[in-house]
C-alpha positions as CSV (number, residue, x, y, z in Angstrom):
1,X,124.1,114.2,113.6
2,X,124.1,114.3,109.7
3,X,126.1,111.1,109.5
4,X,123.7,109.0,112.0
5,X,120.7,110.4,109.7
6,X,123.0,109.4,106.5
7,X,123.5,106.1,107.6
8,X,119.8,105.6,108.5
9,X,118.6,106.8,104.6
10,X,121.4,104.3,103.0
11,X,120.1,101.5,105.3
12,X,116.7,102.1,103.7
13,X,118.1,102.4,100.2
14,X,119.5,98.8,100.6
15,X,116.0,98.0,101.6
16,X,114.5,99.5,98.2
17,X,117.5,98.3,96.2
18,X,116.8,94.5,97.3
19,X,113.0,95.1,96.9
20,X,113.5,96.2,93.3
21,X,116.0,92.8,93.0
22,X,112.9,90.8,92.6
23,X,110.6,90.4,90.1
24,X,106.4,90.0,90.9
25,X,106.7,86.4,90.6
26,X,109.4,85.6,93.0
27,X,108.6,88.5,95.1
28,X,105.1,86.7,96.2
29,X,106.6,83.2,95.6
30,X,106.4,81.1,99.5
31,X,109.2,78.9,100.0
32,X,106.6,76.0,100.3
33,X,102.9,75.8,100.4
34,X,103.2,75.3,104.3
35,X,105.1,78.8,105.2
36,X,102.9,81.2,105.7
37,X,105.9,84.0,105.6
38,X,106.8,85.1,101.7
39,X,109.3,87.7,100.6
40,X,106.5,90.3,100.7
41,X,105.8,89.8,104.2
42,X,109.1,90.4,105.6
43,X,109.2,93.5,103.6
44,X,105.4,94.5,105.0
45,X,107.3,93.7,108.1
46,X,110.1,96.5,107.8
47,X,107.5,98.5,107.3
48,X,105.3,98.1,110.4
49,X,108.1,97.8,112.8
50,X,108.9,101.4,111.7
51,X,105.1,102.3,112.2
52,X,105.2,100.6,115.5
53,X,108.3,102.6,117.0
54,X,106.3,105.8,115.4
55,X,103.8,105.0,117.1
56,X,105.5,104.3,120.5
57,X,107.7,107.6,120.3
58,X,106.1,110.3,118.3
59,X,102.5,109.8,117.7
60,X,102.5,112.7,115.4
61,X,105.0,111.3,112.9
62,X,102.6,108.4,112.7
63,X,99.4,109.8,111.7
64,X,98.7,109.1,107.5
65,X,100.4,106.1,108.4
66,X,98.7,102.4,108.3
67,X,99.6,99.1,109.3
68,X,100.3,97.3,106.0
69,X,99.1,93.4,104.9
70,X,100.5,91.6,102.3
71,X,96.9,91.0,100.9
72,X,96.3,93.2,98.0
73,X,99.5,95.5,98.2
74,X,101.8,95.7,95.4
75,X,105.3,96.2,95.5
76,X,105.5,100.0,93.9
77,X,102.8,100.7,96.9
78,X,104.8,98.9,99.2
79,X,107.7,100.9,98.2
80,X,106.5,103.9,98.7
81,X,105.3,103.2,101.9
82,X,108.5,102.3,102.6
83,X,110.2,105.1,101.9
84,X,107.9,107.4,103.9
85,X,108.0,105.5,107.0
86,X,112.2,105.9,106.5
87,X,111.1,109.8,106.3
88,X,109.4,109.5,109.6
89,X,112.2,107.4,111.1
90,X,114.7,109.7,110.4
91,X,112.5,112.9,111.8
92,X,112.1,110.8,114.7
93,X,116.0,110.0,115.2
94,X,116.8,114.0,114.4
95,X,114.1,114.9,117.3
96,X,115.5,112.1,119.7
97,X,119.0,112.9,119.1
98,X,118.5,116.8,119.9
99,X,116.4,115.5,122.8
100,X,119.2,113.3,124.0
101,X,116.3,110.4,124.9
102,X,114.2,107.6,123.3
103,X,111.5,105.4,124.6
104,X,112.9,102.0,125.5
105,X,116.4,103.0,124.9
106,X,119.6,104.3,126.9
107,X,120.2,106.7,123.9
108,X,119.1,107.5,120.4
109,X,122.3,105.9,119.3
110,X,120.8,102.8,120.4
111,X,117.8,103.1,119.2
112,X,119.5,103.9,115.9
113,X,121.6,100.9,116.1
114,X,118.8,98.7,117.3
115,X,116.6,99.7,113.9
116,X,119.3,99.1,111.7
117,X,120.6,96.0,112.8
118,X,117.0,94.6,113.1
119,X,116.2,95.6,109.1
120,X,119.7,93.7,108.5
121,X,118.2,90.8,110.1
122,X,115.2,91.1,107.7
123,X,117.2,91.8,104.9
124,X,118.9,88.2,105.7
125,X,115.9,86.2,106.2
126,X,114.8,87.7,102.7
127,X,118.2,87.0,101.1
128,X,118.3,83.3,102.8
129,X,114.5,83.3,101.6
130,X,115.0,83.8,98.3
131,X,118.1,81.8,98.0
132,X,116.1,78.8,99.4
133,X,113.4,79.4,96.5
134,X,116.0,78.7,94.0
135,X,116.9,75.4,94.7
């Protein structure tokens, strides 16, 4: 089980490690002044995904937890918050895995594999995001 919880707290390093990447400017930069979605958002986005699966699974892992908005929040704050909700994520996989079940999913392993290839996806459309911004 250790490795499944390593490879859940390295998939939420890459998220901090690309949040740092940008600086306050760029980070609240939109692609155009039509797009409502900026880099912040996606990242607000990580973070209430996780809240949302809390939520669903193990109301108790939720609770201190709010839904975040990209109005107001900085990006130390957003940090934070996403590091904490990784905390809770990875309780909730621990308890799921020793429970051998997971709302909405065959297995924990999916579940797992499910929340770390949808923050991939949001790392891309960050990465693509950005890369757009610059040209």
């Amino acid at each position: 089980m250790k490795r499944f919880l390593d490879t859940w707290e390295i998939n939420n390093r890459i998220n901090v490690l690309l949040l740092d990447s940008f600086t306050d400017e760029s980070f609240r930069k939109a692609l155009s002044p039509n797009r409502a979605s900026n880099l912040f958002e996606q990242f607000v986005h990580i973070h209430n995904t996780r809240l949302l699966w809390l939520e669903e699974n193990e109301p108790s892992l939720a609770s201190g937890f709010e839904k975040l908005k990209d109005r107001g929040l900085e990006k130390e704050m957003l940090k934070h918050g996403l590091d904490k909700t990784a905390d809770a994520i990875t309780k909730l996989i621990s308890k799921t895995m020793r429970e051998g079940k997971v709302r909405n999913f065959r297995t924990p392993y999916e579940f797992l594999v499910f929340m770390i290839s949808h923050e991939a996806q949001c790392r891309n459309k960050i990465v693509m995001t950005s890369i757009a911004m610059q040209n």
